[in-house]
C-alpha positions in Angstrom: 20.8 0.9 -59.7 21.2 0.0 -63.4 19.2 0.8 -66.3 19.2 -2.2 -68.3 15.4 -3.3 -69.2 15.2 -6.6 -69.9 12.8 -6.4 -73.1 11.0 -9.9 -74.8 9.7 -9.6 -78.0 6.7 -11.3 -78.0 4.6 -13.0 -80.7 1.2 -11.2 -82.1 -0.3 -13.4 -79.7 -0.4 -12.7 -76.2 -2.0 -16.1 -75.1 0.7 -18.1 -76.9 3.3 -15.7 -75.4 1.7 -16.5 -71.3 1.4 -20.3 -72.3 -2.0 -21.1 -72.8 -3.6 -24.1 -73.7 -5.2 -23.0 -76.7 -3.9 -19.6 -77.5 -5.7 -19.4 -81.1 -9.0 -20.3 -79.6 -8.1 -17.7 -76.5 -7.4 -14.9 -78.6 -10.5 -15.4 -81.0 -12.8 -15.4 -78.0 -11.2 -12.1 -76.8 -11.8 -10.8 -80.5 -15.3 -11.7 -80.2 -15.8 -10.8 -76.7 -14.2 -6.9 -77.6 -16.6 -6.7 -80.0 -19.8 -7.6 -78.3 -18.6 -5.4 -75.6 -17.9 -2.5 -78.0 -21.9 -3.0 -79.1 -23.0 -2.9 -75.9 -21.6 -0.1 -75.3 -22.4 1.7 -78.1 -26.1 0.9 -77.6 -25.7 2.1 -73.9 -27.8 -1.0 -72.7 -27.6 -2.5 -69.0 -26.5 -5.7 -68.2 -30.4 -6.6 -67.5 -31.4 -5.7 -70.9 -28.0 -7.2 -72.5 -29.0 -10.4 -71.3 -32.1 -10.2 -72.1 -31.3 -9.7 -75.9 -28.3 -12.3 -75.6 -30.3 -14.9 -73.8 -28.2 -15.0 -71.3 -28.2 -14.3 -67.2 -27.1 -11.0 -66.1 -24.2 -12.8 -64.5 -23.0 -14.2 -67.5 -23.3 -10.9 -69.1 -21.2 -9.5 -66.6 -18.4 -12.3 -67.3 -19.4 -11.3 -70.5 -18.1 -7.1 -70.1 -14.9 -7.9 -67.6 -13.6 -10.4 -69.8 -14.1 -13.5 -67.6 -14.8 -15.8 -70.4 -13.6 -19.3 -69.7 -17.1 -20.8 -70.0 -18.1 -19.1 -73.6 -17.7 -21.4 -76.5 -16.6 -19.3 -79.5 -20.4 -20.9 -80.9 -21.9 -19.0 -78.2 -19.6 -16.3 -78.4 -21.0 -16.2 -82.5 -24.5 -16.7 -81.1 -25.0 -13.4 -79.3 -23.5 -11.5 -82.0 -26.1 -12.8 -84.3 -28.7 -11.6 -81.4 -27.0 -8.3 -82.1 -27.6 -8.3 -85.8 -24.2 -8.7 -86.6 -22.5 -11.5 -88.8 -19.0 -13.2 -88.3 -16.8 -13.9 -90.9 -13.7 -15.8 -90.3 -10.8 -16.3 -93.3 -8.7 -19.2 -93.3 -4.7 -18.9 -94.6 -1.8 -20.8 -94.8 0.7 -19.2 -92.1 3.3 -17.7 -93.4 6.4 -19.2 -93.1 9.8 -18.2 -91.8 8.2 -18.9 -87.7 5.4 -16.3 -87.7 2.6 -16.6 -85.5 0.3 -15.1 -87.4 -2.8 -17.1 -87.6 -6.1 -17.4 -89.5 -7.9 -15.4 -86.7 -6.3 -12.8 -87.6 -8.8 -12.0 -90.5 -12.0 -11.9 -88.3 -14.7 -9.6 -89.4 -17.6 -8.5 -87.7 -20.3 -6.6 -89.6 -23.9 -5.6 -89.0 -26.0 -7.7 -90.8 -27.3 -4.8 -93.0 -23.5 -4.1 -94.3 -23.3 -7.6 -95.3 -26.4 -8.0 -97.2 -25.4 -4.5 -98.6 -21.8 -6.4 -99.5 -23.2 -9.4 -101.1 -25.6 -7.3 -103.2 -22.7 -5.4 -104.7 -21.0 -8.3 -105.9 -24.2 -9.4 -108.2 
């Protein structure tokens, strides 16, 4: 049996790298989607009271926490992290050249709405 290991170096997006669609809009929903989980999590809520803070049906919530996403909008997506008291902020940049796949989404922020007013308060 041989040892060699076929190895693909793949781009910094794994939905680009599988074929997707739309692999920048893929892999800003899974942003989003990690960090509503993380929240929920952190919060220790069920999915009952999840969706009843998202406005959403415990269903969707559980789509929601094991990543079955296909029918979130990234509005929607935004939407319940504003039910969480969190803010979104998305930077847009030129890609760098040379190939790279590095894309705009890259620079998404989430904050809790408390840290944001705190940021924009520092800058006068």
């Amino acid at each position: 049996m041989s040892d060699d290991k076929n190895i693909t170096v793949g781009s910094d997006n794994v939905f680009a790298d599988l074929g997707f669609a739309n692999p920048e809009e893929e892999l800003l929903k899974a942003k989003l989607v990690r960090e509503i989980r993380d929240i929920l999590k952190r919060r220790k809520f069920t999915q009952a009271k999840a969706a009843t803070l998202l406005g959403l049906k415990q269903p969707d919530v559980s789509s929601l926490v094991t990543g079955r996403v296909g029918k979130f909008s990234i509005e929607r997506l935004v939407r319940c992290l504003d039910r969480l008291d969190y803010k979104v902020d998305l930077v847009v940049r030129q890609k760098p050249r040379r190939g790279s796949s590095r894309q705009a989404i890259e620079q998404l922020r989430v904050f809790p709405r408390r840290q944001s007013r705190l940021l924009r308060n520092d800058r006068g």
